[in-house]
C-alpha positions as CSV (number, residue, x, y, z in Angstrom):
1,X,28.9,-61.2,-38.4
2,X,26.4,-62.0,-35.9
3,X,28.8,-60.2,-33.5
4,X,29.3,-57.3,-35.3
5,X,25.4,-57.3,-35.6
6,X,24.7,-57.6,-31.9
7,X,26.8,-54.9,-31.3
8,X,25.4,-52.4,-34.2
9,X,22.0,-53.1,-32.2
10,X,23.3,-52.4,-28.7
11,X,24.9,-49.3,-30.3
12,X,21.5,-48.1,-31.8
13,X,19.4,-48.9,-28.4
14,X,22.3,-47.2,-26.4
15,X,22.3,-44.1,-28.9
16,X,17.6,-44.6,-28.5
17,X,17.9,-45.0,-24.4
18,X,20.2,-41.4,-24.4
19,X,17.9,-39.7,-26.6
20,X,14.8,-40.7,-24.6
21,X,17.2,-39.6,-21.3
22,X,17.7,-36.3,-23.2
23,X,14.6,-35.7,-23.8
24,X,13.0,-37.2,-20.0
25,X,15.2,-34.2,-18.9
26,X,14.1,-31.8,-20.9
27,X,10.7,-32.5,-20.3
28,X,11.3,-32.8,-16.7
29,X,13.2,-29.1,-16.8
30,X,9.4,-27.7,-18.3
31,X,7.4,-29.3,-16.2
32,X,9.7,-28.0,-13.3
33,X,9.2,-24.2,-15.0
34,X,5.9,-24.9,-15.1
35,X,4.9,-25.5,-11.7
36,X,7.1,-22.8,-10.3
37,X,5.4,-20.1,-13.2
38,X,2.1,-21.5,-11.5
39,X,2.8,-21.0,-7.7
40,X,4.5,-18.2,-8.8
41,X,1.3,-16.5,-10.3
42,X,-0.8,-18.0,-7.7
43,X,1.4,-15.9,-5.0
44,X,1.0,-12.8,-7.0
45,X,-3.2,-12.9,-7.4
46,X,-3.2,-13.8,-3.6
47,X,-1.4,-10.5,-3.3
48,X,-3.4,-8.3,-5.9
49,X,-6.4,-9.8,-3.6
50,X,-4.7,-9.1,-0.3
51,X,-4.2,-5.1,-1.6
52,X,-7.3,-4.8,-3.5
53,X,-9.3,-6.2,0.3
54,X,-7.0,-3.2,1.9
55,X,-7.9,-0.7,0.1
56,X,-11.5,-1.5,-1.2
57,X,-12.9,1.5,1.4
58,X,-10.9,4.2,-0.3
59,X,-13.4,5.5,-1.9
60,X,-15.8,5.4,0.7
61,X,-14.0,7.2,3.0
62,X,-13.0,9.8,0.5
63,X,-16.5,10.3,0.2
64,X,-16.9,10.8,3.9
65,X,-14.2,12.9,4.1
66,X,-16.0,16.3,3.7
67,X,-18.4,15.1,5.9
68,X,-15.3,14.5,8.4
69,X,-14.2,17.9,8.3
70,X,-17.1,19.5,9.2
71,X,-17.3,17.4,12.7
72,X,-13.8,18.3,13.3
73,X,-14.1,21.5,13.0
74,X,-17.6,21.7,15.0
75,X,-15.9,19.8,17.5
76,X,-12.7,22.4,17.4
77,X,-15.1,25.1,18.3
78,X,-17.8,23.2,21.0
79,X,-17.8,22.3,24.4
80,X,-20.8,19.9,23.7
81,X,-19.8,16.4,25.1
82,X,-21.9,14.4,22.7
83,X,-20.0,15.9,19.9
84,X,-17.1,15.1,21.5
85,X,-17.8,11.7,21.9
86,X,-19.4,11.3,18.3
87,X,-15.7,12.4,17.2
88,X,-14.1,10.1,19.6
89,X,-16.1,7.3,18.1
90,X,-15.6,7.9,14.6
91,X,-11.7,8.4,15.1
92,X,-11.7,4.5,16.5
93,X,-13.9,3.2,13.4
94,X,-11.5,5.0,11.2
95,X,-8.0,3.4,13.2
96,X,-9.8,-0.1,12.8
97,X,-10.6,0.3,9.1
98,X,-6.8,1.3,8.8
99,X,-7.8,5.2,8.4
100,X,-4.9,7.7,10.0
101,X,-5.9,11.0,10.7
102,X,-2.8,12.7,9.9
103,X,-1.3,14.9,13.3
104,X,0.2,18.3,11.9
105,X,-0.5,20.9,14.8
106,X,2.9,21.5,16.6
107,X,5.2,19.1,14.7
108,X,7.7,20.0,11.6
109,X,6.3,20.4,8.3
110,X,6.1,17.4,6.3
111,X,5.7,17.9,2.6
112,X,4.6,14.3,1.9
113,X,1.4,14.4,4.4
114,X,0.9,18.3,4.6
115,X,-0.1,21.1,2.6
116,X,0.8,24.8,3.0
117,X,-2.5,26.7,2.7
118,X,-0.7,29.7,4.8
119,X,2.0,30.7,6.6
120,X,2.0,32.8,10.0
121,X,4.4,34.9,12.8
122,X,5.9,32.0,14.5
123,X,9.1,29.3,14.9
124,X,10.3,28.5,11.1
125,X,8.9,25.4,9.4
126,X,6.6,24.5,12.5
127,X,3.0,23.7,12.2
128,X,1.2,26.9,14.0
129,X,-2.4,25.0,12.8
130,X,-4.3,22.1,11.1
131,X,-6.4,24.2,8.5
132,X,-8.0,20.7,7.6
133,X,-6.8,17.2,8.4
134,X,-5.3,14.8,6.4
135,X,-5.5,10.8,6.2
136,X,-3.9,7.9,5.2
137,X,-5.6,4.7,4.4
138,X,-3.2,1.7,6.0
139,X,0.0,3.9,5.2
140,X,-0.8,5.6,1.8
141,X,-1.7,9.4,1.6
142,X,-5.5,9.7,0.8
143,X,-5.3,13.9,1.1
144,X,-2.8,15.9,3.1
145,X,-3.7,18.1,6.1
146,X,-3.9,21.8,5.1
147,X,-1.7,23.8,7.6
148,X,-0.7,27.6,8.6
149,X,3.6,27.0,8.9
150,X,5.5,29.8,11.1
151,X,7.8,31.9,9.3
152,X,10.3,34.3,10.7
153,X,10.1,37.8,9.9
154,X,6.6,38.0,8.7
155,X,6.3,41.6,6.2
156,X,2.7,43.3,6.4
């Protein structure tokens, strides 16, 4: 009997040790999950930071805009160097904060940077004039450029 009763206990600590395996595994599986959830979420607020740090000056320069468009045009229209220059100036502190100013005179219209305001004698679909620019903060559109697009066969 002793036997027999050796072996019932081997049995019943064989049967404990695969349980406690079972359950070391399991355990180990979460804990595995766990950490990759974690550097997982970590990745993704280090991101949101990244874009939110990109884009923070969006509404700054929105702001500034109209204030933009005046220049432009003053400089469209003036042969004063200092204005000029001022323009210059303000194009380069734009390009390093990531601001494009959006080039529409002379190239094809683009209906995901431009806007038609009206349309003129000239070669079809062709930007005869930048009404107003447009710009794009680090690749997304903050306002399109407002152009005059040649037509053929203009009615009066």
């Amino acid at each position: 009997m002793s036997l027999i009763g050796n072996m019932g206990a081997k049995t019943k600590k064989t049967q404990e040790n695969i349980e406690l395996e079972e359950k070391n595994a399991v355990l180990t599986d979460q804990l595995h999950r766990s950490v990759a959830d974690y550097r997982n979420l970590e990745k993704r607020i280090e991101e949101e930071k990244r874009e939110y740090v990109k884009y923070a000056n969006k509404d700054f320069i929105v702001r500034l805009v109209p204030a933009f468009d005046t220049l432009f045009l003053a400089g469209k229209y003036t042969t004063d160097e200092s204005v000029k220059l001022t323009i210059k100036t303000i194009v380069e502190a734009l390009r390093e904060l990531g601001v494009d100013i959006i080039e529409a005179e002379g190239k094809e219209f683009d209906p995901h940077t431009m806007e038609v305001v009206t349309t003129g004698e000239g070669e079809e679909g062709k930007v005869l004039e930048e009404l107003r620019p447009g710009f794009a903060l680090n690749g997304k559109l903050i306002r399109p450029a407002q152009v005059k697009v040649g037509k053929k066969d203009i009615e009066n």
